[in-house]
N, C-alpha and C positions, 0 to 999 in steps of 0.2 A: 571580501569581508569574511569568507568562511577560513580562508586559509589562517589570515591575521587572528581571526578566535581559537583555529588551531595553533596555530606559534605559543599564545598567549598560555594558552591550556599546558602546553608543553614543560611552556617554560617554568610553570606553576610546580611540577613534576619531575623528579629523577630520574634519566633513563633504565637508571636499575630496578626503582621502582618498576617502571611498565613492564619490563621483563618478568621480573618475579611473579609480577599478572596476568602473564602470559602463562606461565607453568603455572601456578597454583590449579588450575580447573583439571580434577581427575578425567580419563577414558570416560566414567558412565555419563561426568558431567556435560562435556563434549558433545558428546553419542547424543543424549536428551536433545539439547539444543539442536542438533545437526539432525534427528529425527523430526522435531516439531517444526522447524525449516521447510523442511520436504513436504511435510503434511500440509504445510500453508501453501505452497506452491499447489499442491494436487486439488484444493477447494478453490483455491482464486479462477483454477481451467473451470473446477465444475461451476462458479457463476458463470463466467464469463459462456460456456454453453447454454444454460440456461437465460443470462439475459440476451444473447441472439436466436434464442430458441436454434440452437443447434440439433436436439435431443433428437429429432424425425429426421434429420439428416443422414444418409448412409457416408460410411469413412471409414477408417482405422481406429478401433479402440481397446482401452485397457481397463476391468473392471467399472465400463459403463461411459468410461472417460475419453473424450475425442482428443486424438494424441495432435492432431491440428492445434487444436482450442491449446491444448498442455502446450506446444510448440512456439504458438504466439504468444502466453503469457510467457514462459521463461525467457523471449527473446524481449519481449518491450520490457521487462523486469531487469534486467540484464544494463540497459538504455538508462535508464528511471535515474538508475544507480551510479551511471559512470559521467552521464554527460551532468554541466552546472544548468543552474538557474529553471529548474523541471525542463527541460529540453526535449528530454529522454520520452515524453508524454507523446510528441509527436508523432515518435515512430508508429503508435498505437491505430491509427485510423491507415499507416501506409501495410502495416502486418496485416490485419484483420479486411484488408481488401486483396491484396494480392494472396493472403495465406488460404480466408476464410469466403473472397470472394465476394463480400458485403459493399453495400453502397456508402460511398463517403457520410453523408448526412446521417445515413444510421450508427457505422463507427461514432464517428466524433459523439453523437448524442447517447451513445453508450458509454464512452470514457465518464462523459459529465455526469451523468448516474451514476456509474460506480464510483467515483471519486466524491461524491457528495455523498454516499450511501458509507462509504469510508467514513467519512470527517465525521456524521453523526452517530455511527457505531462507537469512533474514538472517543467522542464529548462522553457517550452515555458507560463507555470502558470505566472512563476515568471517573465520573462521578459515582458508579457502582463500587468503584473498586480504593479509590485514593484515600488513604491513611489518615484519619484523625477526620473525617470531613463530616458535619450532622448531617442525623438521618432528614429533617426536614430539607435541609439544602439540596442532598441528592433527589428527592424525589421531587422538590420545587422543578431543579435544571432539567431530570426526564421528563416532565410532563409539561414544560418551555419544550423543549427537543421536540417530542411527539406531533404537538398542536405544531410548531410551526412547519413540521414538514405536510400534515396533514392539511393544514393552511396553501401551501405552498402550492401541492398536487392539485388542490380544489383550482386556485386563481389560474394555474396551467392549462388544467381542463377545460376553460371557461374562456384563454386568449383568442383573440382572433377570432372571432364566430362572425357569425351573420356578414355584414357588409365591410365589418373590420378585416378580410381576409386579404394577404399584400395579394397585389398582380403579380401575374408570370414574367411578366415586360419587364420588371426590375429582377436582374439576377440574383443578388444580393438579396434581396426579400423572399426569394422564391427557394432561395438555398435556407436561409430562418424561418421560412413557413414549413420544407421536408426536417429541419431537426426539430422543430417543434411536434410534429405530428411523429417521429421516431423516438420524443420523450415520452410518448404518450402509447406507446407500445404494452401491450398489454404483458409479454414476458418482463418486462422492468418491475411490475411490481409482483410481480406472482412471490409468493412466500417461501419460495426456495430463495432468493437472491438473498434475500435478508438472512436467513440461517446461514447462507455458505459465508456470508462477509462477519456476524458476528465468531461465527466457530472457527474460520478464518484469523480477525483479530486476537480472539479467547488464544488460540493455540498456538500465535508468534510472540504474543507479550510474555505469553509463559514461558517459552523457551531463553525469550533473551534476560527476563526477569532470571531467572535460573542460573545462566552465566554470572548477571551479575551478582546474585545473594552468593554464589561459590567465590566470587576474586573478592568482593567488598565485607563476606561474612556481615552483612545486613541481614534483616528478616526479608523473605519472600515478597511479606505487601509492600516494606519501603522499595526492593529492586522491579516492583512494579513497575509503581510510580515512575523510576527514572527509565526503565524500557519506553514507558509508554510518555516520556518527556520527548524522549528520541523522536518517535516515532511521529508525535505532534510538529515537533522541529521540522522533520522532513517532510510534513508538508507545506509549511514555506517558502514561497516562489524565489526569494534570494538565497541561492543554496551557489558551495563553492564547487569545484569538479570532484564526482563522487561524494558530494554534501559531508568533505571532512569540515570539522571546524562548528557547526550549527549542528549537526546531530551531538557527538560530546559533550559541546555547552546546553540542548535540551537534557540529556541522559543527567548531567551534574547539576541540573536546575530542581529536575525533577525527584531526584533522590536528599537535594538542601530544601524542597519544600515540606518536606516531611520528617525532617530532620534535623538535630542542634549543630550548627557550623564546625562547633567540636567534637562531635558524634567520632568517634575511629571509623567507622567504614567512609566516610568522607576523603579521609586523605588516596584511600584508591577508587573514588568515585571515577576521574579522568583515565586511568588507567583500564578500569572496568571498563568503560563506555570505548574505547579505540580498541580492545579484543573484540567485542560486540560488534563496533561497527567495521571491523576487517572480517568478519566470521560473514555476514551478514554479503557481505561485498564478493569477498571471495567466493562464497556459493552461486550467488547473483549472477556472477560473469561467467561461472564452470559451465552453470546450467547454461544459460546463454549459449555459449561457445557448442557447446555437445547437440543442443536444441537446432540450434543451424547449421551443425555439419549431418545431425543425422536426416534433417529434410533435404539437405543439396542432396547428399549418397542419395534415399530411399527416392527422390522429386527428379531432381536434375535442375536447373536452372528453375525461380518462380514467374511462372507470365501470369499477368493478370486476368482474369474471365472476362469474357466478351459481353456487352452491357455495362461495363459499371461504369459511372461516372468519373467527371474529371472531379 
């Protein structure tokens, strides 16, 4: 499906067009992008330390930052982005045990937080931010967002109590009763997680909005919206390999929702969005690639710590 939304895209498009798209973005504009990139990488380590309470941990680090923690986001980041159908998610509970050593049930139960703490930072992105939208409506959706997560947390805190708690005798129950009690971790909610994923979000949409108001000569807020189409897109579990094809058509949904079909920055909407999503891709795998040779060199092979579950 994603591929046939790329063909379709394509074919919509002149290859010269893409090209020209390609070279329009100056050095500075680049640079920006390729800066704010990096920076989103370096906050995504700092949750991820902080939601497994890494912080009291001795290790290697950089300006406060466990080059571990950096090591497995850039390598499941890398995953995310190449394999189809969110795949890539996987890797995430196999890095964070063999890299960081952590128990299966707490990995996994920390993907599902931060990915749910994602999806609601994106809603409240977009309603803060999306072009033409009334002020009653945004603050209707934040304050739906809020109560339901804070609904959510309560009913969490409250499952399984007293007599309701599974037996050990059923594995299966007794592996949902350890991720429930590791969603219920008190570093998941500490107030750092929530700044690093917003300042996080804030500082990637801005970047790739930036790419694209440079290739589409849109305004800033409309290349928002379509960064942050993208970005909605890819979290969609039908994605193609390297989610071509469904990021592009998020990136050109989300810049026609805010826009007249005959708008000019329109006709290089698709063109913007495949610089963005190769820029994006390309960093993804460098990091990646660089992240796992410099732990083979500095490691040598990874074995898993003794203790940790299957």
């Amino acid at each position: 499906v994603g591929l046939g939304l790329l063909a379709w895209l394509l074919h919509q498009v002149p290859l010269s067009t893409v090209r020209t798209a390609w070279l329009k973005p100056d050095a500075l504009t680049w640079g920006v992008t390729l800066l704010g990139l990096g920076v989103s990488y370096l906050l995504r380590a700092a949750r991820l330390q902080a939601v497994m309470g890494l912080a009291s941990r001795d290790g290697p680090r950089w300006l406060g930052l466990r080059l571990d923690a950096l090591r497995v986001i850039l390598m499941h980041n890398a995953a995310v982005n190449l394999l189809p159908m969110r795949a890539g998610e996987l890797s995430f509970p196999y890095l964070t045990s063999r890299v960081l050593h952590m128990p299966l049930s707490r990995s996994v139960a920390a993907l599902l937080w931060m990915r749910l703490q994602d999806l609601a930072v994106l809603l409240a992105l977009g309603l803060c931010c999306w072009p033409g939208l009334p002020w009653a409506w945004r603050l209707a959706g934040l304050t739906l967002i809020v109560a339901g997560w804070q609904a959510g947390v309560w009913v969490l805190a409250r499952a399984w109590q007293g007599g309701q708690q599974p037996s050990a005798s059923s594995r299966w129950r007794a592996l949902l009763s350890k991720a429930h009690e590791a969603l219920l971790e008190r570093e998941h909610h500490h107030w750092s997680t929530w700044a690093f994923t917003w300042a996080n979000w804030g500082i990637k949409l801005f970047a790739g909005a930036w790419l694209i108001s440079a290739i589409c000569g849109s305004g800033l807020g409309m290349a928002w919206a379509g960064a942050l189409g993208g970005e909605l897109a890819a979290v969609v579990p039908l994605q193609g390999p390297a989610g071509f094809g469904t990021y592009e058509a998020g990136v050109w949904a989300g810049l026609a929702l805010g826009a007249a079909p005959s708008a000019p920055f329109m006709a290089l909407a698709v063109p913007a969005a495949l610089a963005l999503h190769l820029c994006f891709l390309l960093c993804a795998v460098v990091a990646g690639a660089l992240a796992w040779l410099t732990g083979s060199l500095a490691q040598g092979p990874d074995r898993p710590a003794p203790g940790i579950p299957d």
